[in-house]
Structure formats: structure tokens, C-alpha cells
C-alpha positions as CSV (number, residue, x, y, z in Angstrom):
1,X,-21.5,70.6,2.6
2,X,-19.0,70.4,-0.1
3,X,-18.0,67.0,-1.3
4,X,-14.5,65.7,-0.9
5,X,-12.3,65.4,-4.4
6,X,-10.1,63.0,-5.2
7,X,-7.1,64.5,-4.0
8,X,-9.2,65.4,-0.3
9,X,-10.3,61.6,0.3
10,X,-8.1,59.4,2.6
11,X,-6.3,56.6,1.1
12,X,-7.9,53.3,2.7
13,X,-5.0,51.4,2.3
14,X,-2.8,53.8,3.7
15,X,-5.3,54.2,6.6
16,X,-5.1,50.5,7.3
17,X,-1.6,50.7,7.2
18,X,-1.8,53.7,10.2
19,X,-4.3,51.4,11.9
20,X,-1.5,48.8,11.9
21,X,1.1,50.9,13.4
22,X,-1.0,51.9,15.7
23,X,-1.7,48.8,17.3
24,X,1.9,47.5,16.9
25,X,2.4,50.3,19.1
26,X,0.2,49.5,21.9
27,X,1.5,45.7,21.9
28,X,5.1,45.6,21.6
29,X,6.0,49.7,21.9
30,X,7.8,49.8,18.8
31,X,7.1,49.8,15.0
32,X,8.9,46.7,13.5
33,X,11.5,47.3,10.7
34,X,10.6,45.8,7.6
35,X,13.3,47.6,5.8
36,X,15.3,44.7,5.6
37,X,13.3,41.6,4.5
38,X,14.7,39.0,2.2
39,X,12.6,39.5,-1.5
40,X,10.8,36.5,-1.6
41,X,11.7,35.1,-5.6
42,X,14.5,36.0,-7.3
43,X,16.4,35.4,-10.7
44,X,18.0,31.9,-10.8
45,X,21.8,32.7,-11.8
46,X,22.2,29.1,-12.8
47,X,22.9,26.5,-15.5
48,X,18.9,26.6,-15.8
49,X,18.5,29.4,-18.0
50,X,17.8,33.5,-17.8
51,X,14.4,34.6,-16.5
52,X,13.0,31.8,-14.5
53,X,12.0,32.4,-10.9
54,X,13.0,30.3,-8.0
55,X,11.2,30.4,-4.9
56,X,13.0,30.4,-1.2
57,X,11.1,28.5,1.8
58,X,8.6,25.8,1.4
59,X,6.2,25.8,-1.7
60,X,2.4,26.9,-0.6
61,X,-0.5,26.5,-2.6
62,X,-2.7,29.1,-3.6
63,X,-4.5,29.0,0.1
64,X,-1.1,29.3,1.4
65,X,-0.9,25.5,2.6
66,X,2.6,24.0,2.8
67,X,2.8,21.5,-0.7
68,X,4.5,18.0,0.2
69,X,7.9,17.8,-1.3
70,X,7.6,15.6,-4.3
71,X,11.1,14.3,-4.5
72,X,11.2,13.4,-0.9
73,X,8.0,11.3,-0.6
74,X,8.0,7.4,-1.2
75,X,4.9,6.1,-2.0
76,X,2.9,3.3,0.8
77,X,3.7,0.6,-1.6
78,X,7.3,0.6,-1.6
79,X,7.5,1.5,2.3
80,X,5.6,-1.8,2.6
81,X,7.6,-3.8,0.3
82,X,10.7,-2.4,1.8
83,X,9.2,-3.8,5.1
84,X,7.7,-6.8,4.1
85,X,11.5,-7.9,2.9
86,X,13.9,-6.1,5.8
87,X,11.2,-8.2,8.4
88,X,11.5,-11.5,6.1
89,X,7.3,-11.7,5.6
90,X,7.6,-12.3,2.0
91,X,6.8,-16.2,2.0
92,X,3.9,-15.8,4.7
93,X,2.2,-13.0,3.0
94,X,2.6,-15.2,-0.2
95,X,1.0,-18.0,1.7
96,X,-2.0,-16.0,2.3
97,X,-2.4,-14.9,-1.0
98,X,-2.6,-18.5,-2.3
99,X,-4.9,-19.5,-0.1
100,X,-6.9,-16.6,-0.5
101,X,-6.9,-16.2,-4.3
102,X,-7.1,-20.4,-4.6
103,X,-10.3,-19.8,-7.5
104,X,-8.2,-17.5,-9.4
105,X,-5.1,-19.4,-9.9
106,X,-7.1,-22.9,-10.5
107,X,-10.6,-21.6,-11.7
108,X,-13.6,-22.0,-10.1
109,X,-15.1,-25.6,-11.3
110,X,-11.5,-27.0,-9.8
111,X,-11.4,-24.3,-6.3
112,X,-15.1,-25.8,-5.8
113,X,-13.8,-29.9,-5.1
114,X,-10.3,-28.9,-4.0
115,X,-9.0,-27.1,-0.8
116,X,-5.8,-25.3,0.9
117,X,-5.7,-26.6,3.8
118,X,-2.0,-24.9,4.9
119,X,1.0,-23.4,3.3
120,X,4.0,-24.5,5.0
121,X,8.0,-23.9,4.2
122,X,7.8,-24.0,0.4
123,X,4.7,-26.3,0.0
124,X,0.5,-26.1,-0.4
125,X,-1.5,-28.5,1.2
126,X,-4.4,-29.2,-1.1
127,X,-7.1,-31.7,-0.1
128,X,-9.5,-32.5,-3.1
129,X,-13.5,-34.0,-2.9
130,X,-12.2,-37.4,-4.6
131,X,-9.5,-39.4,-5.3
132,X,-10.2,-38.5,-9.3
133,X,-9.9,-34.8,-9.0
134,X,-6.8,-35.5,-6.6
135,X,-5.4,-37.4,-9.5
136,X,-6.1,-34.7,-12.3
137,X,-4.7,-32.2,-9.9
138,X,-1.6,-34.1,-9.6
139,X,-1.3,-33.7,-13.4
140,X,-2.0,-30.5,-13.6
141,X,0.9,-29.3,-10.9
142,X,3.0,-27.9,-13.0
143,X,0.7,-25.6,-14.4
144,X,0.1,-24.5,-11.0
145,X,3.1,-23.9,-9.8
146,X,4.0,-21.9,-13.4
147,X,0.5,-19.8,-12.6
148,X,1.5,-19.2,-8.8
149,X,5.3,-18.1,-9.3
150,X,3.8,-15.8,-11.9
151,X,1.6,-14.3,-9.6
152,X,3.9,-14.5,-6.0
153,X,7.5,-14.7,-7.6
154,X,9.6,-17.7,-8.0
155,X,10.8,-20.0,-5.4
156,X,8.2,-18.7,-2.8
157,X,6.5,-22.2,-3.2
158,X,8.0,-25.3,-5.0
159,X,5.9,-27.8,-4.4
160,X,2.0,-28.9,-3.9
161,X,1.1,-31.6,-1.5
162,X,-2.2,-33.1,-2.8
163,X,-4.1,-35.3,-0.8
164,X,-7.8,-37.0,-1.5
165,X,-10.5,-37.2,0.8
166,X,-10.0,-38.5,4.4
167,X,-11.9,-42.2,4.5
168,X,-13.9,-42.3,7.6
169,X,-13.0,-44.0,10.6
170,X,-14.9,-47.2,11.9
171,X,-13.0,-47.5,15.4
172,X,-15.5,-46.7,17.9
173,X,-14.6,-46.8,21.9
174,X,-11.4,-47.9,23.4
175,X,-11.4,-51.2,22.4
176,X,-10.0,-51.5,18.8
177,X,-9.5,-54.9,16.9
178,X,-7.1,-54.4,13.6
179,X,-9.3,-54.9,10.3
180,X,-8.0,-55.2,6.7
181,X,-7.6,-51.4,7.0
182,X,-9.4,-48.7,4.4
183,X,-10.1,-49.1,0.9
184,X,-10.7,-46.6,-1.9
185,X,-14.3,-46.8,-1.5
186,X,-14.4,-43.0,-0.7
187,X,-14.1,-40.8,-3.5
């Protein structure tokens, strides 16, 4: 048995090719015509400069995965704050924030005898452990108010409401006789 030369051996590619036909063949009866398809890249005749490519149809990676379009995709942050002000949410999500991030704005020795109790129009309810740290609070509003509207924006909330402890009540069953009423024993 002689060994085939170069020029005897079947092409594999070209054999692939045949195999192709074939079986186009046998499914739809015809060979398609790929005589005229669209070159995929060609010269951009623009403003942009000789030799650079530009490619038709949707950019694919190199596993031939669509790529997102980069000029048509908004980030999840400004689809939320576009939302959060078309629906009008801005001063309750603010709320929340304060309430939630109450040792951050004040510090923690002050968030540990002081409370939010609500947020409500443009004003934080603050109760406080004793009538001293309600006072030093008091003096310490505008800070407060500076460190919040930093934090939330300005004009979501104007004004703090700060209350001291809540004396305890001596009226027991329904009968009630007025007394000389509470006293700041409590705090």
C-alpha cells in the first residue's frame, strides 16, 4: 500500500463543507445562497478618521454573548431616585433614615439617653432619659438640624420636637380625685 501525498489527501475542511451540503439537502432540498451576505465590518467613511472598523448588529463578546449597550443603560441608583421623586417618597424615606441612623448623626453617648420616637411633616420627635439631656439637646438643635440636612438635603426636616421623660401616672381605677398634678421629680 502506497501512502497518500499531499496533493492525494482530502481537504477536511472542504469535506466538512460537502458534509454540510449534503445535509442541507436532505432538510430543506436546496443549497442556500450565501453569495450575497452583507460583510460583517467595514471602513467607517466618516468624520472619525481612515482605517477604523465599525461593526453592524449588536456587539458580542468573545463567547458570542450580546454586550449591553453602554449608552442606553441607567444605572439602579438614578432609576430609584427618579422614582423616589416622580412618587413624592423623598420626605418618608428621609424619615427613615433619621430614625435609623439616629447614633450617627448625634453620636453614641447622646443616641444611648435619647429616642425618635416619629418623624412627622417636617419635624423629629425625640424623647430623652431626663429632663437634663432634654435640655442639652434643646441646645444642641441647631447642630442637629445642620448635621441632618447635610446628610438628607435641606428642608426635608426643619424642626426637632424634644420632649423629657413621661412622669408616671398615680390615677388608679375609675375614680380619680385632682392632686397638685406632677412635679419634676422624674428625670
Amino acid at each position: 500500500m502506497s501512502e497518500p501525498t499531499k496533493d492525494d489527501s482530502p481537504d477536511p475542511i472542504a469535506s466538512a463543507f460537502a458534509n454540510l451540503r449534503k445535509e442541507a439537502v436532505k432538510r430543506n432540498g436546496r443549497v442556500p445562497d450565501l453569495s450575497h451576505q452583507i460583510p460583517r465590518r467595514k471602513p467607517d467613511s466618516g468624520s472619525r478618521g481612515k482605517g477604523i472598523l465599525r461593526q453592524k448588529g449588536m456587539p458580542t463578546g468573545k463567547d458570542g454573548r450580546r454586550l449591553p449597550r453602554r449608552d442606553t443603560m441607567e444605572g439602579i441608583g438614578s432609576v430609584l431616585n427618579t422614582e423616589i421623586k416622580k412618587r413624592g417618597w423623598r420626605k418618608e424615606i428621609a424619615g427613615g433614615w433619621v430614625i435609623s441612623h439616629w447614633a450617627d448623626l448625634v453620636g453614641e453617648r447622646i443616641a444611648s439617653h435619647t429616642r425618635v420616637e416619629m418623624v412627622k411633616d417636617k419635624a423629629v420627635f425625640i424623647t430623652c432619659d431626663s429632663t437634663a439631656w432634654a435640655t442639652n439637646l434643646r441646645m444642641m438643635q441647631r447642630q442637629i438640624l445642620q448635621s441632618i440636612a447635610e446628610q438628607v438635603g435641606a428642608d426635608v426636616i426643619a424642626e426637632l420636637k424634644i420632649f423629657g421623660p413621661k412622669a408616671p401616672s398615680w390615677r388608679h381605677g375609675p375614680l380619680h380625685v385632682k392632686g397638685r398634678g406632677p412635679r419634676d421629680t422624674y428625670g
